[in-house]
C-alpha positions in Angstrom: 0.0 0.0 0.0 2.8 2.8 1.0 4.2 1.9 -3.0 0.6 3.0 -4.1 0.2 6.0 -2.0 3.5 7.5 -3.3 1.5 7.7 -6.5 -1.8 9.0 -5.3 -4.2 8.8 -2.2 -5.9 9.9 0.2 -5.4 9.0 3.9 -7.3 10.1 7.1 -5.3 11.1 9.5 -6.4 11.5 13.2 -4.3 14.5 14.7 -3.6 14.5 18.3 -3.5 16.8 21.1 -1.0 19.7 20.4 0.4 18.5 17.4 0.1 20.7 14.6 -1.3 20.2 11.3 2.3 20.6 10.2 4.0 17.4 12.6 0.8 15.2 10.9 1.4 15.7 7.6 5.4 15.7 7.8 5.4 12.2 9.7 3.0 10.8 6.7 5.3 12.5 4.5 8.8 11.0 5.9 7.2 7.8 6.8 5.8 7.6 2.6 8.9 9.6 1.1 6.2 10.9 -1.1 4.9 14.0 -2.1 2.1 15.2 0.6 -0.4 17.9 2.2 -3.7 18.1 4.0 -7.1 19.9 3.2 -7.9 22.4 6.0 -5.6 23.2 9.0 -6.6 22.6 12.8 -5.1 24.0 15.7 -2.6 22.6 17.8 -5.2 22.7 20.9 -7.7 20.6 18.6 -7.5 17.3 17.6 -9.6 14.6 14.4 -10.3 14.5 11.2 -7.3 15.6 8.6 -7.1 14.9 4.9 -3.8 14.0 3.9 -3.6 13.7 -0.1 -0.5 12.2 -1.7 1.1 12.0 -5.2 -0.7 13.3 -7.8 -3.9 13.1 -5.4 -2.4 16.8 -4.1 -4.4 18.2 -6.9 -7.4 17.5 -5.7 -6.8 19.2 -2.4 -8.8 22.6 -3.4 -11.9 20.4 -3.5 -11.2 18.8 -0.9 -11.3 21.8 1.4 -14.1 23.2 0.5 -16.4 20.3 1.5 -18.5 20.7 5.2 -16.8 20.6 8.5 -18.5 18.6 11.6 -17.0 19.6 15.4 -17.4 18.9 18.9 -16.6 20.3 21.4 -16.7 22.5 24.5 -17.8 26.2 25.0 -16.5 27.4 28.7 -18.8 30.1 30.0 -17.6 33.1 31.9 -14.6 34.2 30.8 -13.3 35.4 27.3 -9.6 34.9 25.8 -7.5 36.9 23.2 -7.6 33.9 20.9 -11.1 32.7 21.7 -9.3 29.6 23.1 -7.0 28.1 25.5 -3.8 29.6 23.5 -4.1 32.5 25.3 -5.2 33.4 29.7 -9.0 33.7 30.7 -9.9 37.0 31.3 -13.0 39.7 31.9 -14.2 37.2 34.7 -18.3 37.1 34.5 -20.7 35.3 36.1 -22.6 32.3 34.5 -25.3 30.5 37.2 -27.8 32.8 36.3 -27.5 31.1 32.7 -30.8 29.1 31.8 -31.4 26.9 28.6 -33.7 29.0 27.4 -31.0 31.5 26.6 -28.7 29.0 25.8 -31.0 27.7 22.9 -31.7 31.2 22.0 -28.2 31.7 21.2 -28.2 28.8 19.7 -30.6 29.8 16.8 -29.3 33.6 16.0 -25.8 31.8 15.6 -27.8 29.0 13.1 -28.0 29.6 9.1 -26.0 32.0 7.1 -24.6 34.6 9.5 -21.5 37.6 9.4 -18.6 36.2 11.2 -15.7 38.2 12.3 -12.5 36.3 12.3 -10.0 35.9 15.7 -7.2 38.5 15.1 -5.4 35.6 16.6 -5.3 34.3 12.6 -3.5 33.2 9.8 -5.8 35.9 7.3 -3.3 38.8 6.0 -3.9 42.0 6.5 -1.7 44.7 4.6 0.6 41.8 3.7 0.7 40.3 7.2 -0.4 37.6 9.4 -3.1 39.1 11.9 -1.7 37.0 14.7 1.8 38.8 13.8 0.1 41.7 14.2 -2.0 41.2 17.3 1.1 39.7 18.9 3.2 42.5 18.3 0.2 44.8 20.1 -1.4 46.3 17.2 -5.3 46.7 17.1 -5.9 44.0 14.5 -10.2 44.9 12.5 -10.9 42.6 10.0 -14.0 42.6 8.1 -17.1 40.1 9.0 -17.3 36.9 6.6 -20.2 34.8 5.4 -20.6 31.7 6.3 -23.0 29.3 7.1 -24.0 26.8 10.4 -25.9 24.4 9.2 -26.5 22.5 12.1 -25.8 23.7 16.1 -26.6 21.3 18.4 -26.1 21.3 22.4 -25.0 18.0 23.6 -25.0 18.8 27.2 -24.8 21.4 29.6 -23.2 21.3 32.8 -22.1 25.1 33.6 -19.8 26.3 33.4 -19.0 24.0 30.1 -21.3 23.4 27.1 -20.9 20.6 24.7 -21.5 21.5 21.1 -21.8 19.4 17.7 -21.7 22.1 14.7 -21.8 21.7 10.9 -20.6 24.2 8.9 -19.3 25.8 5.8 -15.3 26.0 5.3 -14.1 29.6 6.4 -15.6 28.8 9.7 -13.9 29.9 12.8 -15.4 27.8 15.8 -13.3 30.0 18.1 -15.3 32.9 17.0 -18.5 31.0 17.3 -17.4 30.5 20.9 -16.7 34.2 21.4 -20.2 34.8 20.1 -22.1 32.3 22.0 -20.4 34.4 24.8 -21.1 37.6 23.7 -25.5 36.8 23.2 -25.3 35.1 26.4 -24.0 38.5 28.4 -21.0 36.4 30.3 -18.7 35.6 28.3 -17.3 32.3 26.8 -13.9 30.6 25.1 -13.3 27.3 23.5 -11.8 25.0 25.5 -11.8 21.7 23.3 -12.4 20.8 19.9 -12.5 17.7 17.5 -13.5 17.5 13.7 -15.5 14.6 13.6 -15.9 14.9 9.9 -15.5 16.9 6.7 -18.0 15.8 3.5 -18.3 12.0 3.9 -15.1 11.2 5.5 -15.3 10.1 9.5 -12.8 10.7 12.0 -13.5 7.2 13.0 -12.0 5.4 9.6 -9.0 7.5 10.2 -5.6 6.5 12.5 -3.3 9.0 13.9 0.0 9.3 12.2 1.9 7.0 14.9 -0.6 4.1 14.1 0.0 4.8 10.2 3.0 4.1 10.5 3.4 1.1 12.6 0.9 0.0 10.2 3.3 0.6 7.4 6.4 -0.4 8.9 5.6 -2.2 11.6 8.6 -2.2 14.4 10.0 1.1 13.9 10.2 3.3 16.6 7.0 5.2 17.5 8.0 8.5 18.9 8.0 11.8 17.1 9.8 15.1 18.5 7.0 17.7 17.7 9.6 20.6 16.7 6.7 23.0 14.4 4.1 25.5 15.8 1.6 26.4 13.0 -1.0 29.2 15.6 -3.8 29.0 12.8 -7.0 27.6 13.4 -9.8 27.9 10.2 -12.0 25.7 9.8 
């Protein structure tokens, strides 16, 4: 099979926790010796679903990308971050108890269907030539412009407050860290991400995929299984 992928395929990859999108694709990469990259980026925070393409496969990696995104994951009331997630100290302490579902599922439906998002300045986008998370490192005010897109589906898997467990569907271009920020914001106290997962893009599932360790004791079985994590890629886009 690794002879066949050098030519062309697609592989699902399960990235771990705090391994970037970068260490996945590189240890598929080194392990194959073939020609490689993936179809959306996740953070280093999050872990699931990536699409690695190989060989002349690559080609097809636009398409790819521009297929549905599936997440879960948890919303932490009461607090907001810099980043929108964990990258980054909870701040602007607010109180939550007083949060009921009612306003919770409220929320939940203004933040459903085709909405204006405004991306984290914590972001790969470029403004005037530069990263926004450059920028908004280097303590610059970073404004960048609302976006379209679209949540399909936002459903609330449980709620046990402070945290809120989410399942969203949604079109590519979707930050879930700003849909935390806003879940926040309607609710009056406040909220960050504080785990995610892609459980899917298009058809593919997160559970036919294997995380880059188990590919490659599957495809040379005996080597040695550890990987020094040594890249930092801060971007996180749906």
């Amino acid at each position: 099979m690794p002879a066949e992928l050098k030519k062309g395929g697609v592989i699902l990859v399960d990235k771990p926790y705090k391994w970037t999108s970068f260490d996945a694709v590189n240890s598929i990469k080194i392990t194959l010796r073939a020609k490689t990259g993936h179809c959306g980026t996740l953070d280093p925070l999050a872990t699931g679903l990536l699409i690695c393409c190989t060989g002349a496969m690559t080609k097809q990696i636009s398409g790819y990308q521009q297929l549905p995104k599936e997440y879960t994951g948890v919303f932490r009331l009461g607090a907001s971050t810099a980043t929108y997630d964990l990258e980054s100290v909870p701040e602007n302490q607010r109180p939550f108890e007083h949060i009921r579902s009612e306003q919770i599922a409220d929320a939940v439906k203004k933040l459903t269907g085709d909405i204006l998002q405004v991306p984290p300045a914590h972001s790969a986008i470029k403004r005037d030539g530069k990263r926004s998370y450059d920028l908004a490192r280097a303590g610059m005010e970073v404004l960048l412009e609302p976006r379209p897109v679209t949540i399909s589906e936002f459903e609330i898997l449980s709620v046990e407050l402070p945290n809120v467990r989410f399942r969203v569907l949604c079109s590519t271009g979707t930050y879930i860290r700003s849909l935390a920020n806003d879940f926040g914001e309607l609710l009056g106290c406040g909220a960050y991400l504080s785990e995610l997962r892609r459980t899917k893009i298009g058809n593919f599932d997160v559970k036919d995929a294997l995380t880059p360790l188990e590919w490659k004791a599957l495809w040379k079985p005996g080597v040695n299984k550890e990987i020094e994590v040594k890249e930092e890629m801060p971007e996180a886009e749906a």
